[in-house]
N, C-alpha and C positions, 0 to 999 in steps of 0.2 A: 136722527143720525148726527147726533150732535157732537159727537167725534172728528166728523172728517173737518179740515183745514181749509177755509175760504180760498185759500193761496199757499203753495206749497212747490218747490221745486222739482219735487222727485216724491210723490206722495207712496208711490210703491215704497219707499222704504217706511214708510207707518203703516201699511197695514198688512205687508209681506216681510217674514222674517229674513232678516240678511243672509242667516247660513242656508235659508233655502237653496235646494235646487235649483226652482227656478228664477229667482230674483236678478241674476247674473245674468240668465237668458234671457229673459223681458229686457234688459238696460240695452244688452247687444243688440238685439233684434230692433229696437227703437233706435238708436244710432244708425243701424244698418237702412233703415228707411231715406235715413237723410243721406245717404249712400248712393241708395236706389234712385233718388231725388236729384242725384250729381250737385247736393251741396256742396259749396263754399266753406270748407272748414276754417273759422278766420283766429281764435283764441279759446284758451280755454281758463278758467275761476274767474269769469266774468259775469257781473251781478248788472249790470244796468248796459243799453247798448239806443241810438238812433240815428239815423241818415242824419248827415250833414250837409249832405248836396248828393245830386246822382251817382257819382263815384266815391265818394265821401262816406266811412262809419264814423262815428264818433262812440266810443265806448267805455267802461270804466272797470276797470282790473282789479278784484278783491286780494292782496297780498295781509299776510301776516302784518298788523297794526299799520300796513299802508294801504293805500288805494292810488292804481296810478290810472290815468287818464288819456286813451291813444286816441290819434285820429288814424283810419284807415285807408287807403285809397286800394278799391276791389280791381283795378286792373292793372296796377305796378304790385301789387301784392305786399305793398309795405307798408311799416306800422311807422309811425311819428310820435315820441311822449309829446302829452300838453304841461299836464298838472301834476303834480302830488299832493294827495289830500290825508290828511290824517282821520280819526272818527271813521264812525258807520254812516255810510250813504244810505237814504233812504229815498229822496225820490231825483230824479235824474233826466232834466227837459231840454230842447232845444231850439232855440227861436228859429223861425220862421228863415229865413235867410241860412243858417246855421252859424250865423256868428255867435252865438254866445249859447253858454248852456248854464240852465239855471238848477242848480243841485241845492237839495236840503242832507243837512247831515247830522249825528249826534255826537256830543263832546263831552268826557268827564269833567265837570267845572274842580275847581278850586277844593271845593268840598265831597268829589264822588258827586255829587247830584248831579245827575244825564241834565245838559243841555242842548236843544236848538239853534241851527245856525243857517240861514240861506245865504248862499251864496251865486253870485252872478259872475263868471269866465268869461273871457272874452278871449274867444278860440284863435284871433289875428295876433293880440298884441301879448297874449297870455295875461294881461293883469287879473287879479282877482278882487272882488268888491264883497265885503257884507253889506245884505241890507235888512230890513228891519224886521222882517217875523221870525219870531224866534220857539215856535211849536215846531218840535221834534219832526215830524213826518208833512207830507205834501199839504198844503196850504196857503197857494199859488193856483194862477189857472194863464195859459199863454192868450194873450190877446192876439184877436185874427190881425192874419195879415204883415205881421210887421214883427220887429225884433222886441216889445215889451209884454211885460206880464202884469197880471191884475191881484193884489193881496187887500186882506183886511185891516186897516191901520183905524187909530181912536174917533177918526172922522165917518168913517165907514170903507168902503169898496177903492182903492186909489188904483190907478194906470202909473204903472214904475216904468221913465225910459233910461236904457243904461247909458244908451252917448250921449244924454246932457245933464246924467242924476235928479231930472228933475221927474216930481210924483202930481199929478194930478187925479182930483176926485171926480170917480166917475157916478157914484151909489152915496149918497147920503145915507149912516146906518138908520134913520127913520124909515127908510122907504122899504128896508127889510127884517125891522125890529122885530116881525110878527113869529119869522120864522128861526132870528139868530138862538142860538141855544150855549149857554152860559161855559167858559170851560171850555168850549170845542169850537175849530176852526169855521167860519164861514168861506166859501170860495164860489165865487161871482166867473158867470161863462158867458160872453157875449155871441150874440149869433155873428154870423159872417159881414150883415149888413149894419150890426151895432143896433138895432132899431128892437130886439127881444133882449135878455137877459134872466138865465137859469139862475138860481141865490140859492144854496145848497148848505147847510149846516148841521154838524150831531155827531158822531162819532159810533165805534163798534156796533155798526146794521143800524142806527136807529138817528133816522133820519129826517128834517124837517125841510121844505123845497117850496118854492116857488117861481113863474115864471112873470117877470115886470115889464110891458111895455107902456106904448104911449097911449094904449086904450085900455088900459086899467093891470091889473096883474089877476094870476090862478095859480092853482096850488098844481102840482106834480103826481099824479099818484103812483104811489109803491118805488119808490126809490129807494134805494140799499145800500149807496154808493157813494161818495162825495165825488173820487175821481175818475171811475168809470162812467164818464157822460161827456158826449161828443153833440154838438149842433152838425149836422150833415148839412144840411141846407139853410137857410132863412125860417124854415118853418119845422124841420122834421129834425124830430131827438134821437140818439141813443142812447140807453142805458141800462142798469143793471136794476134786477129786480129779486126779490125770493130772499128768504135767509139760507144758514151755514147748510150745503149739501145741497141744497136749491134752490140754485139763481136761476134766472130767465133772461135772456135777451132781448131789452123791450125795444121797437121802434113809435116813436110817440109824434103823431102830426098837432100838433100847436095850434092851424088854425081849425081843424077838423074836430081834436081834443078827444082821437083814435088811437089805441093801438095796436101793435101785429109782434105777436110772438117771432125772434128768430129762430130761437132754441131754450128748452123749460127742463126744469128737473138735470141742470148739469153742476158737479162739485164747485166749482168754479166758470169764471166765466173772463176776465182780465181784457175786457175791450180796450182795443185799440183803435184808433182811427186819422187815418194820414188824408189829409185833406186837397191836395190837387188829382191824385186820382181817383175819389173819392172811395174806397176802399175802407171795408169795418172788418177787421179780424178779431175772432171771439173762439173761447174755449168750450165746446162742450165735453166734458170731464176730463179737462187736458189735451187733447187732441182737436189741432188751430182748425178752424176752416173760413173761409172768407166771403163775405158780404162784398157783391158788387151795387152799389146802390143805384151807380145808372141801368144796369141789367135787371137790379132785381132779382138777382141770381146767388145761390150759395154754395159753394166747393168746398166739401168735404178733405183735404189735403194728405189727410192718413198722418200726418206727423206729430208727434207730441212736442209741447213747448209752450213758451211765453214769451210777454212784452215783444210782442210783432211788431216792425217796425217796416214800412213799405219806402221803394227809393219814391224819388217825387213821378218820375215816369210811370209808375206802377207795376214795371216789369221783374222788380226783385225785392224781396223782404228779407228780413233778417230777423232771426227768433234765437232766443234761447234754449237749449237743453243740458241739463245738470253740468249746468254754468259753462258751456259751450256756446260757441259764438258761432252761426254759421249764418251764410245768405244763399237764399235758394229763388229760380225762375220761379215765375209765376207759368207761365207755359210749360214749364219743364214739370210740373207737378201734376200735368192733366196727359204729356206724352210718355209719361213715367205709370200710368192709372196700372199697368196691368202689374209692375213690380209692387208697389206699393200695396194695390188687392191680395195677393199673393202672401206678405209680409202680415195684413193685416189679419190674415186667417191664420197664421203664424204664431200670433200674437194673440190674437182670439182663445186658440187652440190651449197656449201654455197659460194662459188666465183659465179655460176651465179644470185645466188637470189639478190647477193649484188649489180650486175651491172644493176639490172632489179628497183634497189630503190636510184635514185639519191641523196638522203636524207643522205644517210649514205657515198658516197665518198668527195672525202677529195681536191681533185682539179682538172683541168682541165683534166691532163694525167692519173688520175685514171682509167676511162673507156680503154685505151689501155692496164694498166697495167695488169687490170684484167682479159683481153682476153689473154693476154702472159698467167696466171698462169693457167685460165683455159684449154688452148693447152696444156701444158704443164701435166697437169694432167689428162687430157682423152688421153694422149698416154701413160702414165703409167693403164688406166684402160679400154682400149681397147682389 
């Protein structure tokens, strides 16, 4: 299935024709969920979005050659510009505190050659800083805890702190040579307690890992991902597994050196993981559902979307859909179960009339795609 799209915003528009019939009614019908949901409608051409504090979105506005930068607050219902950025934003973090948000972005140089640019905001004072990596796409991993982030500079692995500019080295690149890969970003994940460290580098699925502590280091198996990988705890990983059309949601125990599938065989997968409630939101074929990892429980949610972002309380997330910005309860998605069932056989329903009228698919791999979304949504309405 080497067609469909690791990551995609609106994947129904590749493999269902636009003039279709039902293309219009799948989009409504999926909007209508977050309806049934009593979402938060907060903006719409919004490409990047995360909590800032409890009441707090911070988000990023894709306009014609500009991108503007809001802070939200969900119970005055008003929006605050920060920034205006020029370039394509690619990747879009926010330290810990939510003071600063660390964006990578791409720039035409001097000559047309795309360049790399990080940048470090500082959400209080608005200044903005570059600092030193200058690869195109994410290439940065947030340090626990605290308002810095971790990049690769010529020494190896450095700790960046923005309020005193000052970089110290945490990784000597010897102690990760084995696995750095020439050309493509390494990005270093410290566990909660500092005491492990994931070393992750290679690009397009093909990925070289390791995990470094004080009793020696091991390798990762089946990683797929540079920045889909979360430390949950001290010892227990998340991350992505599978190639293009089949990823797997792995949880990996460190010291046990076990894993346990969340979810296998899904188009995508775009883990997220917000770390005070301990909360893993993950895609199976677009459609979010959420890992409680102190439960040990997983919630099917019925809604399509990405980049889930949960507030620090755990009571409200905020996801994207064809660059809508909303924020929905987390309880509200379980007292809502019968609308959303309802919708989701709805939904079900106009996926299989579509696969039943070869008129209206859009190319070869459509017929697979369509049977993913249809599983997909008769186990939400089972």
């Amino acid at each position: 299935m080497s067609g469909l799209h690791a990551r995609d915003i609106n994947l129904d528009s590749i493999y269902i024709r636009s003039g279709s019939r039902y293309y219009d009614r799948l989009l409504e019908k999926k909007v209508e969920a977050y309806q049934a949901a009593h979402s938060q409608f907060v903006d719409r051409n919004v490409i990047f979005a995360c909590w800032g504090d409890g009441f707090t979105l911070l988000y990023a506005k894709e306009l014609p050659e500009l991108n503007i930068i809001y802070s939200f607050n969900r119970t005055a219902r008003r929006c605050r510009e920060l920034f205006r950025l020029t370039g394509t934003i690619t990747a879009f973090k926010n330290s810990a505190s939510g003071k600063y948000l660390f964006v990578k972005r791409i720039l035409a140089g001097a000559d047309m050659v795309p360049r790399g640019e990080t940048l470090v905001l500082n959400c209080g004072t608005r200044q903005i800083t570059k600092i030193e990596p200058a690869y195109p796409f994410i290439d940065f991993s947030l340090a626990p805890g605290g308002d810095t982030i971790l990049y690769e500079s010529k020494e190896g692995i450095v700790e960046y702190f923005p309020e005193t500019g000052v970089k110290r080295l945490e990784i000597r690149r010897r102690e990760y040579a084995s696995v750095a890969t020439p050309g493509a970003p390494t990005i270093a994940y410290l566990s909660p307690n500092r005491k492990k460290t994931v070393v992750v580098s290679g690009s397009g699925g093909s990925y070289r890992s390791k995990i470094i502590s004080r009793a020696g280091s091991l390798s990762l198996p089946g990683i797929t991902s540079a920045s889909e990988i979360h430390w949950i705890d001290n010892n227990l990983l998340v991350y992505r597994m599978g190639d293009a059309g089949n990823y797997s949601v792995n949880l990996y125990d460190t010291n046990a050196r076990k894993s346990t599938l969340l979810t296998g065989n899904s188009l995508n997968t775009n883990i997220q993981f917000s770390v005070f409630p301990k909360l893993v939101a993950f895609l199976k074929d677009q459609v979010i559902h959420i890992y409680d990892a102190r439960k040990k429980e997983t919630v099917n949610t019925g809604l399509e979307g990405e980049d889930v972002s949960f507030s620090p309380d755990g009571n409200r997330f905020a996801s994207l859909y064809l660059k809508k910005l909303f924020i929905t309860g987390v309880a509200t998605v379980s007292k809502k179960n019968a609308a959303l069932t309802k919708l989701a056989r709805q939904i079900q329903e106009l996926y299989r009339v579509c696969l039943d009228s070869s008129g209206d698919l859009a190319n070869e791999y459509s017929p697979e795609y369509i049977r993913k979304k249809i599983a997909v949504y008769r186990k939400m309405s089972d």
